[in-house]
C-alpha positions in Angstrom: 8.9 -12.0 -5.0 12.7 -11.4 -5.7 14.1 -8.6 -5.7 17.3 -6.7 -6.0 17.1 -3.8 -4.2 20.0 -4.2 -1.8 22.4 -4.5 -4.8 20.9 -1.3 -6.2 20.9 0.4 -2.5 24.6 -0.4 -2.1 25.6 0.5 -5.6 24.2 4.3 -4.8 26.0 3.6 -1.1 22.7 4.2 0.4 22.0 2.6 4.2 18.4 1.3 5.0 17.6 3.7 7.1 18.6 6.4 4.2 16.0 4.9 1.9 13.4 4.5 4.2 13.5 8.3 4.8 13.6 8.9 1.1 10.4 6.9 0.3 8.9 7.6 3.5 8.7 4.5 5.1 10.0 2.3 8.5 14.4 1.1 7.8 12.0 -2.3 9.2 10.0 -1.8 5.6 13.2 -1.8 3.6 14.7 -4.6 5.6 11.8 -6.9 5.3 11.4 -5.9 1.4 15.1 -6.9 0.7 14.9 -10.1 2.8 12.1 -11.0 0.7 9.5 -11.1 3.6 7.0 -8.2 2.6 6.4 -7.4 -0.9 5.8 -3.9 -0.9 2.5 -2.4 -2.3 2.3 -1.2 -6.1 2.7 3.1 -4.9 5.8 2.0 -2.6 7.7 -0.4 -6.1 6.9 2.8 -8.2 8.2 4.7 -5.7 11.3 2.7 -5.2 11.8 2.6 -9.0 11.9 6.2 -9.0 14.6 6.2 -7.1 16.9 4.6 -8.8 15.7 5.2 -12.5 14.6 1.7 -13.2 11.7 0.3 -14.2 9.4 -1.8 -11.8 10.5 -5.4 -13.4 13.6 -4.5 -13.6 14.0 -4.1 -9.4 11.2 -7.0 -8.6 10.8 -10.4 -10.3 9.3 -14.1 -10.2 11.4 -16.8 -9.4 10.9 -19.0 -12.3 12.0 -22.7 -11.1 
C-alpha cells in the first residue's frame, strides 16, 4: 500500500521518532510504514489520520498500474 505519510510528517516538521511517541508505537513502525514495508493495522491508520486531520484514503492508497 502507498502511502504519504513522510510528506505529511515533514510538512508538520515532525521526526519519526516524534510520531512514534505520539501514536504510541516503535520510530522502527513508522519507518517500515513510510518505506512501504508494513501496512499498519486499521486502529494505527485511524490513529495516524487523526493526527494530521486527514482522512484514511487520503494518507493510504492502491497503486493503480
Amino acid at each position: 500500500m502507498k502511502n504519504i505519510l513522510h510528506i505529511l510528517r515533514a510538512e508538520q516538521r515532525l521526526s519519526q521518532d516524534d510520531l512514534a511517541k505520539k501514536l504510541e508505537v516503535s520510530r522502527q513502525t513508522i519507518n517500515a510504514i513510510e518505506r512501504e514495508k508494513y501496512d499498519p493495522s486499521l486502529p494505527l491508520a485511524l490513529k495516524i489520520a487523526k493526527v494530521f486531520d486527514k482522512k484514511v484514503e487520503e494518507i493510504f492508497f492502491l497503486e493503480v498500474k
